[in-house]
mmCIF file of the protein (N, C-alpha, C, O) and its ligand, coordinates in Angstrom:
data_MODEL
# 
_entry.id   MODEL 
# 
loop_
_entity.id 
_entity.type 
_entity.pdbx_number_of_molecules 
1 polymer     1 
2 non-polymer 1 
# 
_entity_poly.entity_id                      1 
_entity_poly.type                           'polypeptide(L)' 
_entity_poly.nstd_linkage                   no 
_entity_poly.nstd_monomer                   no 
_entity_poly.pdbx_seq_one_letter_code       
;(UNK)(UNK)(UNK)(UNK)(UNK)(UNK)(UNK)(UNK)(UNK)(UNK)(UNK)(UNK)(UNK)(UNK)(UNK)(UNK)
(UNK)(UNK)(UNK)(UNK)(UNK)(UNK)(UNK)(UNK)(UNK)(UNK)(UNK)(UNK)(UNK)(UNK)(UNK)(UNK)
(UNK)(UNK)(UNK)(UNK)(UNK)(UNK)(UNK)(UNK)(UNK)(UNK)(UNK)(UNK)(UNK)(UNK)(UNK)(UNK)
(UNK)
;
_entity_poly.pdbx_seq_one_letter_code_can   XXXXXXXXXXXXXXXXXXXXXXXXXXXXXXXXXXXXXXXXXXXXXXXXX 
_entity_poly.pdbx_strand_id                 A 
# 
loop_
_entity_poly_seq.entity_id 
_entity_poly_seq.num 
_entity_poly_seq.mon_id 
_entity_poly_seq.hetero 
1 1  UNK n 
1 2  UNK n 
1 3  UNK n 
1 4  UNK n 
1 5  UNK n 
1 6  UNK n 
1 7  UNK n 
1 8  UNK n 
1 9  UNK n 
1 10 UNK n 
1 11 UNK n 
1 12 UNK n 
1 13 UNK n 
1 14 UNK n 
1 15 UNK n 
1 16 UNK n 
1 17 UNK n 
1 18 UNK n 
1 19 UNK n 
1 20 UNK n 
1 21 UNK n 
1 22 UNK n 
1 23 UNK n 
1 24 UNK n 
1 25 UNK n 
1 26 UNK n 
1 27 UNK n 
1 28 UNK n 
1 29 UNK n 
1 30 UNK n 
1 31 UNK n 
1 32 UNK n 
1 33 UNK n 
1 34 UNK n 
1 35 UNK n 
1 36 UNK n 
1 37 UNK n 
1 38 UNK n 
1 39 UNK n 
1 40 UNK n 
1 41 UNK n 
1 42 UNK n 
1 43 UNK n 
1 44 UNK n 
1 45 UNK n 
1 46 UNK n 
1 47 UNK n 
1 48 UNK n 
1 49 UNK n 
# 
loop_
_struct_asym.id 
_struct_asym.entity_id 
A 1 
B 2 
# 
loop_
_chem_comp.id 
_chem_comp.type 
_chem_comp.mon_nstd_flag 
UNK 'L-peptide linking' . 
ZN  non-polymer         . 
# 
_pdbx_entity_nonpoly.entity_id   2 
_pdbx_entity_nonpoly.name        ? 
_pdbx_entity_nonpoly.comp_id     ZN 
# 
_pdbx_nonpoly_scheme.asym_id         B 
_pdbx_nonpoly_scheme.entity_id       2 
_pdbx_nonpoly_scheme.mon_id          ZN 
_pdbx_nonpoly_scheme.ndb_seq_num     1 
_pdbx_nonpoly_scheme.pdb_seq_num     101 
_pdbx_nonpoly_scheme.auth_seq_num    101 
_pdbx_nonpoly_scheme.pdb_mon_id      ZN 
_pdbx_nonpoly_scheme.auth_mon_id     ZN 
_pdbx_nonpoly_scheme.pdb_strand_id   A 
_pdbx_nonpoly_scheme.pdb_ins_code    . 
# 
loop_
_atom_site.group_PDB 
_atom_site.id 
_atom_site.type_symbol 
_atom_site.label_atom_id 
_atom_site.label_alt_id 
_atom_site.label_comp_id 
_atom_site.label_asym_id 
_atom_site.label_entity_id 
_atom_site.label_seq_id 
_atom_site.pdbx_PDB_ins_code 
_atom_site.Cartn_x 
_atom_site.Cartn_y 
_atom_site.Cartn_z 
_atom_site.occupancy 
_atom_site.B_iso_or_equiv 
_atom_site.pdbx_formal_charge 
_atom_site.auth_seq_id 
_atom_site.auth_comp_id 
_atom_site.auth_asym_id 
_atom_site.auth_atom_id 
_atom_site.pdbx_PDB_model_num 
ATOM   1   N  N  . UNK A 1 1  ? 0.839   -1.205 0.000   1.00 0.00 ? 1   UNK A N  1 
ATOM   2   C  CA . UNK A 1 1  ? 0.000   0.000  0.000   1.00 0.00 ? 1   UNK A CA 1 
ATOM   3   C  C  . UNK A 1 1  ? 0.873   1.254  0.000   1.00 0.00 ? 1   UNK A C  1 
ATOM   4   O  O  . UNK A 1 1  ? 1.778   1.298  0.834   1.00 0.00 ? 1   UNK A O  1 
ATOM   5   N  N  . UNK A 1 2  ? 0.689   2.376  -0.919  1.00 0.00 ? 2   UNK A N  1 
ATOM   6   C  CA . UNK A 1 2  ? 1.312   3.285  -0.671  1.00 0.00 ? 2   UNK A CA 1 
ATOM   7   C  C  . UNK A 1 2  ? 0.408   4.522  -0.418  1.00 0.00 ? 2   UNK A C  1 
ATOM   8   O  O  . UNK A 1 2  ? -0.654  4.807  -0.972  1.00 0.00 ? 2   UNK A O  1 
ATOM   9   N  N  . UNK A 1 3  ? 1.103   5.206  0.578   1.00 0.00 ? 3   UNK A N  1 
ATOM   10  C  CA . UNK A 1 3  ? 0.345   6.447  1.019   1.00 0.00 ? 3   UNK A CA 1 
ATOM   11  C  C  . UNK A 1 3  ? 0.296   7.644  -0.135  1.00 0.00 ? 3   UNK A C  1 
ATOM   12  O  O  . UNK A 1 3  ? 1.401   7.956  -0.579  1.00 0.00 ? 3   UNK A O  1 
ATOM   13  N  N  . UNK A 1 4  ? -0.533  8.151  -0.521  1.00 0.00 ? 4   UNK A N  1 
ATOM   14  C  CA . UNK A 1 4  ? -0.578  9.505  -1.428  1.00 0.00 ? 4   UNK A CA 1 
ATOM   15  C  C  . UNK A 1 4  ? -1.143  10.524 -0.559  1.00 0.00 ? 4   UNK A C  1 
ATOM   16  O  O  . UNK A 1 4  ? -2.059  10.329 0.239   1.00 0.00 ? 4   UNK A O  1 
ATOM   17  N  N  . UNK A 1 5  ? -0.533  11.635 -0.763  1.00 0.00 ? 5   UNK A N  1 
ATOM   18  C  CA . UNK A 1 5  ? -0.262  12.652 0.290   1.00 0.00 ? 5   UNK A CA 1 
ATOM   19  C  C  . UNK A 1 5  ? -0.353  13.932 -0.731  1.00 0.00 ? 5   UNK A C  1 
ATOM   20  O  O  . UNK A 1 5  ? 0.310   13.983 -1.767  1.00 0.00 ? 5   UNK A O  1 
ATOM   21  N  N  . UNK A 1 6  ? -1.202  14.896 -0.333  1.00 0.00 ? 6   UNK A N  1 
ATOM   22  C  CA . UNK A 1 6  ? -1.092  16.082 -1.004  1.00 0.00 ? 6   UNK A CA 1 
ATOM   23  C  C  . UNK A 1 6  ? 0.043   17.013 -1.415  1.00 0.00 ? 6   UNK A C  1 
ATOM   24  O  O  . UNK A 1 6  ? 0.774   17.360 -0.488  1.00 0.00 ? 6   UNK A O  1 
ATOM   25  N  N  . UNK A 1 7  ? 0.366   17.542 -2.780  1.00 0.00 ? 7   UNK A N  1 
ATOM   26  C  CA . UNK A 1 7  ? 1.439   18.086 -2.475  1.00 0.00 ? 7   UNK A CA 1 
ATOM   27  C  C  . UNK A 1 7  ? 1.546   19.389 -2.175  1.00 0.00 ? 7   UNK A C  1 
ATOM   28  O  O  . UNK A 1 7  ? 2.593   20.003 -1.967  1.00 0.00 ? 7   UNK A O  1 
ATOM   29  N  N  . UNK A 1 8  ? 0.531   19.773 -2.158  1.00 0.00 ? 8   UNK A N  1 
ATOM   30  C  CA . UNK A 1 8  ? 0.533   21.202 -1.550  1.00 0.00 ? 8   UNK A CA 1 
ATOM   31  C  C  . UNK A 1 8  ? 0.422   21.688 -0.266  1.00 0.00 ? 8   UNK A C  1 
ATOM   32  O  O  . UNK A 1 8  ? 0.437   22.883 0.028   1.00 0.00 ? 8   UNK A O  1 
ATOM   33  N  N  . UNK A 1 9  ? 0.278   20.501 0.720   1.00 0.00 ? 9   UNK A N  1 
ATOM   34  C  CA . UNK A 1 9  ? -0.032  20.980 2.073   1.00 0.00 ? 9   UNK A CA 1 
ATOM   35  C  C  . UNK A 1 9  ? 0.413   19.515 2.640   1.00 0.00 ? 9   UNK A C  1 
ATOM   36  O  O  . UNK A 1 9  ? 0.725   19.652 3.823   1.00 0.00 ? 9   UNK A O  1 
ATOM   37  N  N  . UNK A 1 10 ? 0.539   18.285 2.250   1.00 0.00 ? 10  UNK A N  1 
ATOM   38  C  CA . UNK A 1 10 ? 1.264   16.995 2.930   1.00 0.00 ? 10  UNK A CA 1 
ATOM   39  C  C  . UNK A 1 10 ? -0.131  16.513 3.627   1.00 0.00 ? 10  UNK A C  1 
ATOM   40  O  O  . UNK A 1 10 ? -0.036  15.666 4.516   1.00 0.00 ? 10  UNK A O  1 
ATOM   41  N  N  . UNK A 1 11 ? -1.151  16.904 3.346   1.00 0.00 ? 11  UNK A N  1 
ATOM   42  C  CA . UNK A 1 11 ? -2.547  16.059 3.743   1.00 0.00 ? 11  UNK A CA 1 
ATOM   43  C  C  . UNK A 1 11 ? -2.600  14.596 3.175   1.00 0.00 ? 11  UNK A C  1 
ATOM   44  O  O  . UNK A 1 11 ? -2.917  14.476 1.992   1.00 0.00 ? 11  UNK A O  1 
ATOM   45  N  N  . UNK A 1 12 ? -2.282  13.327 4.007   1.00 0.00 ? 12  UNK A N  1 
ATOM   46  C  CA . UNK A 1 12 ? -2.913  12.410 3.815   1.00 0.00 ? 12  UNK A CA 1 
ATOM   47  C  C  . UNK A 1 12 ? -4.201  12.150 3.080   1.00 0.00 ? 12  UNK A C  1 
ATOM   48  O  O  . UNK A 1 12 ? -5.122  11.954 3.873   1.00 0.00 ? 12  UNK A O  1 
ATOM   49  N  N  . UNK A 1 13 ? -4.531  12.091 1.903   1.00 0.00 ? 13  UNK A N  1 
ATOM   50  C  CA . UNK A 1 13 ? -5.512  11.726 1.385   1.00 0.00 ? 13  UNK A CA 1 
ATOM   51  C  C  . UNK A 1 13 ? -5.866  10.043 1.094   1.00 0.00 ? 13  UNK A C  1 
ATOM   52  O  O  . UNK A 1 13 ? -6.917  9.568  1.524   1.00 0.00 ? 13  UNK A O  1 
ATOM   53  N  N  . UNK A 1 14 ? -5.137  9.426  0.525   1.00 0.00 ? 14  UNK A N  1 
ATOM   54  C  CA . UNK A 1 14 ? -5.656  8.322  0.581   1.00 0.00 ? 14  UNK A CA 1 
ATOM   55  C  C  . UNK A 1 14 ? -4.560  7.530  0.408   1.00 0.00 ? 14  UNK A C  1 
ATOM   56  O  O  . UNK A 1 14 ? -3.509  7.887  -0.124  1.00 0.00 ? 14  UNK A O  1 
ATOM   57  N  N  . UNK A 1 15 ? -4.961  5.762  1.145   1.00 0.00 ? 15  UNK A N  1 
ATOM   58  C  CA . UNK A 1 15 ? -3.889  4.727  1.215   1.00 0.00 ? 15  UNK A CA 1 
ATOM   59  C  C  . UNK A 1 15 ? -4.714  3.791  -0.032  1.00 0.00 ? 15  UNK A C  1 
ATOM   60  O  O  . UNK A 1 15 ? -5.920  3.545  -0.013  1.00 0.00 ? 15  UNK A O  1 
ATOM   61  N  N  . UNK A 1 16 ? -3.695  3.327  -1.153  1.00 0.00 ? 16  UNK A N  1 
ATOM   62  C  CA . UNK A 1 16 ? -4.049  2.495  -1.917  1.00 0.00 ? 16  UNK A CA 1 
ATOM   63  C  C  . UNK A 1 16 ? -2.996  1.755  -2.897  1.00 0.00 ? 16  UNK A C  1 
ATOM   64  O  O  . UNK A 1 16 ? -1.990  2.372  -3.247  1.00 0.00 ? 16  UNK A O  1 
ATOM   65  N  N  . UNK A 1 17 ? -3.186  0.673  -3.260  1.00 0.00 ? 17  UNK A N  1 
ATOM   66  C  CA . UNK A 1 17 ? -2.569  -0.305 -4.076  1.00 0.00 ? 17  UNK A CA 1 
ATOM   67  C  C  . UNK A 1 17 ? -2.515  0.087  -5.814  1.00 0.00 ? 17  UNK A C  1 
ATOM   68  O  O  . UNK A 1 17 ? -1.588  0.002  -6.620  1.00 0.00 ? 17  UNK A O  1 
ATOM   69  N  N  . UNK A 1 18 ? -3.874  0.525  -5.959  1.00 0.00 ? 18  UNK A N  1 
ATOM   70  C  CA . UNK A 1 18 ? -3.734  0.886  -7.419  1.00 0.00 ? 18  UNK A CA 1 
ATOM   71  C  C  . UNK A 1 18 ? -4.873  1.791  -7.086  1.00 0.00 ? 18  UNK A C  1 
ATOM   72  O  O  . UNK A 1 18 ? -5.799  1.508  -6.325  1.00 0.00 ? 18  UNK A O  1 
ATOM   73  N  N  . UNK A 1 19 ? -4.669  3.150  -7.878  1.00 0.00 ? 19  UNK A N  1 
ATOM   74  C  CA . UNK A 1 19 ? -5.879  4.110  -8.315  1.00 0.00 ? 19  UNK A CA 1 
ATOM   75  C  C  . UNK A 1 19 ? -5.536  5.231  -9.148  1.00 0.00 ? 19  UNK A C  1 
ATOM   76  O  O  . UNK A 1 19 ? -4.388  5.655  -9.274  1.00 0.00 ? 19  UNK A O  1 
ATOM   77  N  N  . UNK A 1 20 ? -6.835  5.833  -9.869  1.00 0.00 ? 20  UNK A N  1 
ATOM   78  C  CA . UNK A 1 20 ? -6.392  6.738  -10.648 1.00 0.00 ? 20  UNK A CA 1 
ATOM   79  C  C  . UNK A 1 20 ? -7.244  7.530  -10.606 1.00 0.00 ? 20  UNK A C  1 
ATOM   80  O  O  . UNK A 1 20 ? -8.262  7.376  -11.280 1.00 0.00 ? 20  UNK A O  1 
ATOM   81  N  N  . UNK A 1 21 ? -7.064  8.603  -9.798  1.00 0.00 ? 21  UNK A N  1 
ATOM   82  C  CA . UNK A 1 21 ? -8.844  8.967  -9.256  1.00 0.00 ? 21  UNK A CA 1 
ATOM   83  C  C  . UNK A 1 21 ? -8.510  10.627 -8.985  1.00 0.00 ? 21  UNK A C  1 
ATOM   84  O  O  . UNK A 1 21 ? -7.416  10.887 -8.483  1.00 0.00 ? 21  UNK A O  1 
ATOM   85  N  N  . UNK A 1 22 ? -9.237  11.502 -9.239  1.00 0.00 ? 22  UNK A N  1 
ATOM   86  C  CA . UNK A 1 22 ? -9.346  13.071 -8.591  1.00 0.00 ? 22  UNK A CA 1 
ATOM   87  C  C  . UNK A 1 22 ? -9.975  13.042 -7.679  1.00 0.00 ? 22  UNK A C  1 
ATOM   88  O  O  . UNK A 1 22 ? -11.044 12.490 -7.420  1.00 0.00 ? 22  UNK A O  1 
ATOM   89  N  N  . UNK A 1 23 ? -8.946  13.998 -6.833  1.00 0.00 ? 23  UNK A N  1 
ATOM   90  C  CA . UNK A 1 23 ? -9.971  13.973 -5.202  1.00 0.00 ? 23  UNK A CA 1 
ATOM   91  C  C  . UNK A 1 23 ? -9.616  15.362 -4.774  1.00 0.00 ? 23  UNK A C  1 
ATOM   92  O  O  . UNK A 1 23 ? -8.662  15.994 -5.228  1.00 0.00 ? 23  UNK A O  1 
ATOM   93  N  N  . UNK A 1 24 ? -10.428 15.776 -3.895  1.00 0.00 ? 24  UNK A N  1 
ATOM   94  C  CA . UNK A 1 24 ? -9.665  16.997 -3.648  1.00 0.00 ? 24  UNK A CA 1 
ATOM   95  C  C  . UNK A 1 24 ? -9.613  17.336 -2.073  1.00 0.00 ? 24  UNK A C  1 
ATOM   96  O  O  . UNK A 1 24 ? -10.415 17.256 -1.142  1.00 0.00 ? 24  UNK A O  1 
ATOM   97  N  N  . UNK A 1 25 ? -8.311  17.745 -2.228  1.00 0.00 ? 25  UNK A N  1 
ATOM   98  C  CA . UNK A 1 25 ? -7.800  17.979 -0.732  1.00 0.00 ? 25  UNK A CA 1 
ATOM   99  C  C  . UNK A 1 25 ? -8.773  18.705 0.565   1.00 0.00 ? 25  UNK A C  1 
ATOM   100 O  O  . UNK A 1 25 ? -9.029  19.904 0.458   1.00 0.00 ? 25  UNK A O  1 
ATOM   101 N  N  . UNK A 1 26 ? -9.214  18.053 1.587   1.00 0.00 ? 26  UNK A N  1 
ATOM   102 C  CA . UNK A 1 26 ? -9.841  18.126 2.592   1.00 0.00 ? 26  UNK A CA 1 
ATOM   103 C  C  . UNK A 1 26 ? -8.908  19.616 2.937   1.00 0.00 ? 26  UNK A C  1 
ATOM   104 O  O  . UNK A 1 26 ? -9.490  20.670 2.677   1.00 0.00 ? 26  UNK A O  1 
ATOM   105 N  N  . UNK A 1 27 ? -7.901  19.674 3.345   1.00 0.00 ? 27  UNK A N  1 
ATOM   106 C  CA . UNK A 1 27 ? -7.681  20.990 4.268   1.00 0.00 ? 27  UNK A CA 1 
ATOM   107 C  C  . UNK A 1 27 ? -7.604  21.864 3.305   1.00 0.00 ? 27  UNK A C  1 
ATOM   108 O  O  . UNK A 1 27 ? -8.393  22.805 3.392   1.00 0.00 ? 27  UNK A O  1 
ATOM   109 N  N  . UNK A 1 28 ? -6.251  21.825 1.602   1.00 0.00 ? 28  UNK A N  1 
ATOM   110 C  CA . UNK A 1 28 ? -6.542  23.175 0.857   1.00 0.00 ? 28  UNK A CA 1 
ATOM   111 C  C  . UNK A 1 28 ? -7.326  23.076 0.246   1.00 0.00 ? 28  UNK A C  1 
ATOM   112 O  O  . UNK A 1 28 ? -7.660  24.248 0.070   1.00 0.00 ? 28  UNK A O  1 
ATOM   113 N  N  . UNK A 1 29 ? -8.103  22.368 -0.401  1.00 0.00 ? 29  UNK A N  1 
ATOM   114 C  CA . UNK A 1 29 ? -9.079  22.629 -1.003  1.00 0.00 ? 29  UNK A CA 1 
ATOM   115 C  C  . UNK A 1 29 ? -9.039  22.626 -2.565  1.00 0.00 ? 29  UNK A C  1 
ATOM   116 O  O  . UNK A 1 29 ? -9.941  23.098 -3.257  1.00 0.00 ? 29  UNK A O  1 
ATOM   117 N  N  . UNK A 1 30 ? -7.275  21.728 -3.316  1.00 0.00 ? 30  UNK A N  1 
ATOM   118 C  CA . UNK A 1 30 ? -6.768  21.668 -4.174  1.00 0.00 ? 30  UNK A CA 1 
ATOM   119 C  C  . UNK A 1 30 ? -7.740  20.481 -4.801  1.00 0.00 ? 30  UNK A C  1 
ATOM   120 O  O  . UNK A 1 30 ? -8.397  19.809 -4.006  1.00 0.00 ? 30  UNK A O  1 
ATOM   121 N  N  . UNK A 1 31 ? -7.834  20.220 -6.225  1.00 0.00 ? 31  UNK A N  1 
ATOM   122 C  CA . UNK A 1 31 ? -7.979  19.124 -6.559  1.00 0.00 ? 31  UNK A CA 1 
ATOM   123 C  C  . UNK A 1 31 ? -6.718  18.401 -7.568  1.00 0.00 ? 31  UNK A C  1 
ATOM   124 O  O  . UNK A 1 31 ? -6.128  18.820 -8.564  1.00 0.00 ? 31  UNK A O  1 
ATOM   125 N  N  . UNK A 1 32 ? -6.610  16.773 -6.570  1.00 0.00 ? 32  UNK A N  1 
ATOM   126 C  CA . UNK A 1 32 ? -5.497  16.437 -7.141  1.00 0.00 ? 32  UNK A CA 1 
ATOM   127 C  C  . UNK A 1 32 ? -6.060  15.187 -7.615  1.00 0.00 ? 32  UNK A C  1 
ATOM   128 O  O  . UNK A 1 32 ? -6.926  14.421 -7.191  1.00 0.00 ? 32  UNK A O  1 
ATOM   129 N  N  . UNK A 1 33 ? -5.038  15.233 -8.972  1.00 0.00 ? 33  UNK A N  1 
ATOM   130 C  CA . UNK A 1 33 ? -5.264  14.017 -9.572  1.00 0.00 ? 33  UNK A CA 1 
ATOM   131 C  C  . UNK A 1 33 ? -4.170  12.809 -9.253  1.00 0.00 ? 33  UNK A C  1 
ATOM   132 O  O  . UNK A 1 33 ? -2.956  13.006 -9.293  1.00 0.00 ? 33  UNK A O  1 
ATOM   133 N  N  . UNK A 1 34 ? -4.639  11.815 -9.002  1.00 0.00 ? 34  UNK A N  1 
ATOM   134 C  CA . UNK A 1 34 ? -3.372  10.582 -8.515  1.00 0.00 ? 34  UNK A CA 1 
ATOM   135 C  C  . UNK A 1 34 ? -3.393  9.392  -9.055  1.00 0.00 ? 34  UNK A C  1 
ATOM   136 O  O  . UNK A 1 34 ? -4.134  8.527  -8.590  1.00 0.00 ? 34  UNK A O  1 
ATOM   137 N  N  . UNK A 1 35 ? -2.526  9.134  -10.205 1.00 0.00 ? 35  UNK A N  1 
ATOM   138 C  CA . UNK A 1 35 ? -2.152  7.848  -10.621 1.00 0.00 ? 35  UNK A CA 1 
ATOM   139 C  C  . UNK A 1 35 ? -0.812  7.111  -9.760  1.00 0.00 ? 35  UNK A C  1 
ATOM   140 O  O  . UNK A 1 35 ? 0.364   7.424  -9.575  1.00 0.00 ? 35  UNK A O  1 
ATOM   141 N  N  . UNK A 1 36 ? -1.801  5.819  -9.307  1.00 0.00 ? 36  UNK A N  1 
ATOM   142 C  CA . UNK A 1 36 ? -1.119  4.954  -8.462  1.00 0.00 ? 36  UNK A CA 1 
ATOM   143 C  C  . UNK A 1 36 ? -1.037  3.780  -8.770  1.00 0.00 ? 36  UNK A C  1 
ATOM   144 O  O  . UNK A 1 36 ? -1.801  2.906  -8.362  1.00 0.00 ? 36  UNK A O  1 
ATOM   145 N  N  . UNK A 1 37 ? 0.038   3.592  -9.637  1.00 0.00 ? 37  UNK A N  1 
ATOM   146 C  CA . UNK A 1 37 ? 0.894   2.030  -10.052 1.00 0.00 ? 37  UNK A CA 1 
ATOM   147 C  C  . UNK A 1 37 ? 1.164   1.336  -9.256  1.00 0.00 ? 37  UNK A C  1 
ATOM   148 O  O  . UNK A 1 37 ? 0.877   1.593  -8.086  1.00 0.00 ? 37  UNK A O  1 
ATOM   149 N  N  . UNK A 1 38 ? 1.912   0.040  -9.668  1.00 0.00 ? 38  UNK A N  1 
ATOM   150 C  CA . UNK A 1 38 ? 2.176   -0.737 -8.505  1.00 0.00 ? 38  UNK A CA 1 
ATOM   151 C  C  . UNK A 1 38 ? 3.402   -0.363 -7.751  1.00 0.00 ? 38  UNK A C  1 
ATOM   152 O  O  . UNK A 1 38 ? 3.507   -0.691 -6.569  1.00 0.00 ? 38  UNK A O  1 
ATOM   153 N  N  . UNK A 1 39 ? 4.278   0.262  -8.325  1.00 0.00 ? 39  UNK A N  1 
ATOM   154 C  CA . UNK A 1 39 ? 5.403   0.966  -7.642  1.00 0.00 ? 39  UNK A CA 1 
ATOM   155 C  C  . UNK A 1 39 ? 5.750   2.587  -8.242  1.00 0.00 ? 39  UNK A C  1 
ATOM   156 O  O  . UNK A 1 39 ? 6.869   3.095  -8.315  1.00 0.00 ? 39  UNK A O  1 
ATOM   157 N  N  . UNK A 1 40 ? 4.716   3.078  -8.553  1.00 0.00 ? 40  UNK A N  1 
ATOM   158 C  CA . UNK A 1 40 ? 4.993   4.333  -8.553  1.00 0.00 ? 40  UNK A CA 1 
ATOM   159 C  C  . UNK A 1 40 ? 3.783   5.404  -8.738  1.00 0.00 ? 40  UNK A C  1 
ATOM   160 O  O  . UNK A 1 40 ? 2.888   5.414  -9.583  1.00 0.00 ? 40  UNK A O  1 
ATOM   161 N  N  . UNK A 1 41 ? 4.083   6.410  -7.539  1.00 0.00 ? 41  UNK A N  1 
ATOM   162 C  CA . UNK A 1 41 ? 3.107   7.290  -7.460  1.00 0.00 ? 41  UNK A CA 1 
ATOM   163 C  C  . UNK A 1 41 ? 2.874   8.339  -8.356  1.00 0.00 ? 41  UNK A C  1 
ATOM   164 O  O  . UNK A 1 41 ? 3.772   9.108  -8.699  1.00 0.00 ? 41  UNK A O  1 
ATOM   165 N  N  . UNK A 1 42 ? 2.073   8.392  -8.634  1.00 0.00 ? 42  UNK A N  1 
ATOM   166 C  CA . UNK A 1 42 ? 2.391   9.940  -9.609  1.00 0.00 ? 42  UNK A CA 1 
ATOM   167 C  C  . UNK A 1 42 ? 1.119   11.361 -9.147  1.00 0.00 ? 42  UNK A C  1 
ATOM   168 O  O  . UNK A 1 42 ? 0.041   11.372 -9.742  1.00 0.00 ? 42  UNK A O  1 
ATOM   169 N  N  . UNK A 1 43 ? 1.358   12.198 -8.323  1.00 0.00 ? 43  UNK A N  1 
ATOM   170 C  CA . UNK A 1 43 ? 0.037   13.002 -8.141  1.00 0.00 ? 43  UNK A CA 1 
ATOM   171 C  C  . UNK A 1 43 ? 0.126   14.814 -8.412  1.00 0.00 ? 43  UNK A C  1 
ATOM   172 O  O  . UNK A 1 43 ? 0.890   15.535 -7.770  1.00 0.00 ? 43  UNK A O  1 
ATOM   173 N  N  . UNK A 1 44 ? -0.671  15.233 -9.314  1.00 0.00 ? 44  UNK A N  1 
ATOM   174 C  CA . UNK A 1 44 ? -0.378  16.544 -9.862  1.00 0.00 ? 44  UNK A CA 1 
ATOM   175 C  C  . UNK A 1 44 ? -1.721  17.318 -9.360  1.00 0.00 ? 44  UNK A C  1 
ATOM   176 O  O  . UNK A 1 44 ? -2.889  16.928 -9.336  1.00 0.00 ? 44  UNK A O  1 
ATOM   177 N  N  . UNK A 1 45 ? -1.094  18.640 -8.942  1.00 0.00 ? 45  UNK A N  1 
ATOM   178 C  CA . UNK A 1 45 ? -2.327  19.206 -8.679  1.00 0.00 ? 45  UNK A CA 1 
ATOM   179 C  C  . UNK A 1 45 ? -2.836  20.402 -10.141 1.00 0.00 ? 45  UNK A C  1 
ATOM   180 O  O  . UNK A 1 45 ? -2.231  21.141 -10.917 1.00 0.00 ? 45  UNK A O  1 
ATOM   181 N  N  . UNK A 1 46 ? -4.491  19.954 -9.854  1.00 0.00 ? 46  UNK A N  1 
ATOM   182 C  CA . UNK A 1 46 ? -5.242  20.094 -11.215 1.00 0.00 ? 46  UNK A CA 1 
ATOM   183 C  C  . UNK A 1 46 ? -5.387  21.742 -11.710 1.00 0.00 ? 46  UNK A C  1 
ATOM   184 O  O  . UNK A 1 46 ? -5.171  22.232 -12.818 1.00 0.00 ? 46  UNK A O  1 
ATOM   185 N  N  . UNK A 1 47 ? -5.797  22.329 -10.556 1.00 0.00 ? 47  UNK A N  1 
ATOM   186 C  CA . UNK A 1 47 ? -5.597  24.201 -10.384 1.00 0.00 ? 47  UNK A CA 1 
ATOM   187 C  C  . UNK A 1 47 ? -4.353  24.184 -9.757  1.00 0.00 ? 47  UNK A C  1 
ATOM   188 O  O  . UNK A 1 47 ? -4.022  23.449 -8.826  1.00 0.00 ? 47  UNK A O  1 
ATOM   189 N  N  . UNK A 1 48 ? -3.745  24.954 -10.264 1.00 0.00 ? 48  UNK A N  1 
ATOM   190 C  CA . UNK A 1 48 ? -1.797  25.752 -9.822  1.00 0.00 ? 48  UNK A CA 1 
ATOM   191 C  C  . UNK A 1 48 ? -2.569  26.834 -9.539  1.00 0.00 ? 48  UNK A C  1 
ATOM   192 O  O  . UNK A 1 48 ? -1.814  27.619 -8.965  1.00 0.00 ? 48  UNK A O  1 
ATOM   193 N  N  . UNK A 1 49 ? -3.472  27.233 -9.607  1.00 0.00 ? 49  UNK A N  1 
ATOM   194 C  CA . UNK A 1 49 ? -3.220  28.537 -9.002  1.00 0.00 ? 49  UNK A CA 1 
ATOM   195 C  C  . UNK A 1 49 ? -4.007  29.341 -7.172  1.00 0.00 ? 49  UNK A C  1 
ATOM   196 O  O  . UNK A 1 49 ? -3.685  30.472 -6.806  1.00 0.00 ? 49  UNK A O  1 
HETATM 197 ZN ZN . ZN  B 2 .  ? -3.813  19.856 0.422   1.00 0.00 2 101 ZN  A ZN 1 
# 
């Protein structure tokens, strides 16, 4: 399981094995998108600004 963690504020968002899902951050309020392989995370946030 790997943890994906916001990158704009380090909010724990979600623990998972595989996903590819938009969610958006509980404390900033970012929405991030997170592709989660079996060994590699990848998570970009969707508004920069
Ligand atoms: Zn955040």
């Amino acid at each position: 399981m790997e943890e994906v963690r916001c990158k704009n504020c380090n909010q724990l968002l979600l623990k998972a094995e595989y996903c590819f899902v938009e969610i958006k951050c509980p404390r900033c309020k970012k929405t991030i998108i997170v592709k989660l392989k079996k060994d590699r995370v990848s998570n970009t946030t969707k508004n920069s600004e």
